[in-house]
N, C-alpha and C positions, 0 to 999 in steps of 0.2 A: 772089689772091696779091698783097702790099704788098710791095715793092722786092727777090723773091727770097725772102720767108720766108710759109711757105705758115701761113695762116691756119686756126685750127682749125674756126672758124666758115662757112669756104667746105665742107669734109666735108660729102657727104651726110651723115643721118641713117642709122645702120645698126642700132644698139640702142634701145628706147624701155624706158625705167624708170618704172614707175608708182608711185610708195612715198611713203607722208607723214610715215614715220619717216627724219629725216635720219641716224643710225646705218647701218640698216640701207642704204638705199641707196648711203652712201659703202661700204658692205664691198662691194656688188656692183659699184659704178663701179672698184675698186681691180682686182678680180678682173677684168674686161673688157679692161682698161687693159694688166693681164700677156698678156693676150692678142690685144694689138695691135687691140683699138678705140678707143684713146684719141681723145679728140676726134670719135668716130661716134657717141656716146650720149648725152642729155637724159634728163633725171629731170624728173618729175614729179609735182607731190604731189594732186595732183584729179584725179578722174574726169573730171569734164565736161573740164576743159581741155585732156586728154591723149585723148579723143573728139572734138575740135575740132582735133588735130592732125591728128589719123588720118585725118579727112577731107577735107585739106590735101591734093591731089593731088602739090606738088611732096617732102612730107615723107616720104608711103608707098614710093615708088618702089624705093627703096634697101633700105627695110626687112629683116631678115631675121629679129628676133624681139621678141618683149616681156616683161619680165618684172613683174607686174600681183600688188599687195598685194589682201588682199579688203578691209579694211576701211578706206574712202577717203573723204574729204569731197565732198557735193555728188551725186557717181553714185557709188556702191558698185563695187566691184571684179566682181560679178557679175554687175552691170546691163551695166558696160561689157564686160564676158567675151559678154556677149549677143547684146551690139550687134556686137563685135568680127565672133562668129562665123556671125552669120548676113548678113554682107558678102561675096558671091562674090570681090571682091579678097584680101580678108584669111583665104581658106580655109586657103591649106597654108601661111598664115604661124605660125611656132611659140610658144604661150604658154606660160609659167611662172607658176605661182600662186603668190602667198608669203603665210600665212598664218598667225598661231595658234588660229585655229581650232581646237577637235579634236570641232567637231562633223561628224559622218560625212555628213551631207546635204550640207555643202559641201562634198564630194571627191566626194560622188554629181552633182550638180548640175554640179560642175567639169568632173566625167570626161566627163558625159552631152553638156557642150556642146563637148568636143573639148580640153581642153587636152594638154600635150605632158607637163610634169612637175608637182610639187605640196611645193613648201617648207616643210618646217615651220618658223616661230617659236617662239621666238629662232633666229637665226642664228648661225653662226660664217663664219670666211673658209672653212673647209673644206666646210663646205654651199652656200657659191654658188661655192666651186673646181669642187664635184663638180656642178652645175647647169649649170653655165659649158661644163665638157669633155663633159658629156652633150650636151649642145646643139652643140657646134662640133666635136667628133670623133669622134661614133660613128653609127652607120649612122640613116637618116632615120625607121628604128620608132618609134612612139611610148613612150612612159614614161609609165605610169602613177603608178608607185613613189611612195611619199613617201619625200623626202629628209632625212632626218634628221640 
């Protein structure tokens, strides 16, 4: 904190945005933001980079979800879904997949390695509204659904 005015940049890390489409991730930082994380969330457009966070001991701590594009520069969205979920830390941490995919093996593959929900692309603000409340106000079950 600088002379009383608290720095956005002091905030743990509480959301991690994984997306290389600058669009779509400003709809999911806006949607966060209505729901008081503003200044808890990084985007990130690489895979590797945002695996290089993760294993940042002082960045995980705080965490309490991800939401992770598949198709990403450098590590694929699925490599890191991989890596994510076969880390004893990062077990009951909850992921979001955002993808346009509409191939079926990547929601088989997604399902199989644990994630929480599953985005389709294109987005609108009312599909990472309804991602956003799934994830912060309803009971800890998982979601398979795709959110359309």
């Amino acid at each position: 904190m600088k002379g009383g005015i608290e720095d956005p940049m002091d905030k743990p890390l509480r959301v991690l945005v994984v997306e290389d489409n600058v669009d779509d991730g400003d709809l999911l930082v806006r949607q966060l933001k209505k729901n008081n994380f503003e200044g808890f969330v990084k985007v990130i457009a690489d895979g590797r980079h945002a695996w290089e966070l993760l294993l940042a001991e002082d960045s995980r701590q705080n965490l309490v979800a991800i939401f992770l594009d598949l198709d990403l520069p450098s590590l694929s969205g699925l490599k890191l879904l991989g890596r994510i979920k076969s880390r004893p830390e990062f077990s009951n941490l909850p992921v979001f997949v955002m993808t346009s995919s509409n191939d079926p093996e990547d929601l088989a593959e997604c399902t199989r390695l644990g994630i929480d929900g599953f985005i389709s692309k294109p987005v609108s603000f009312m599909t990472f509204s309804k991602a956003v409340a799934d994830l912060f106000h309803s009971s800890p079950a998982k979601n398979y659904a795709r959110v359309e």
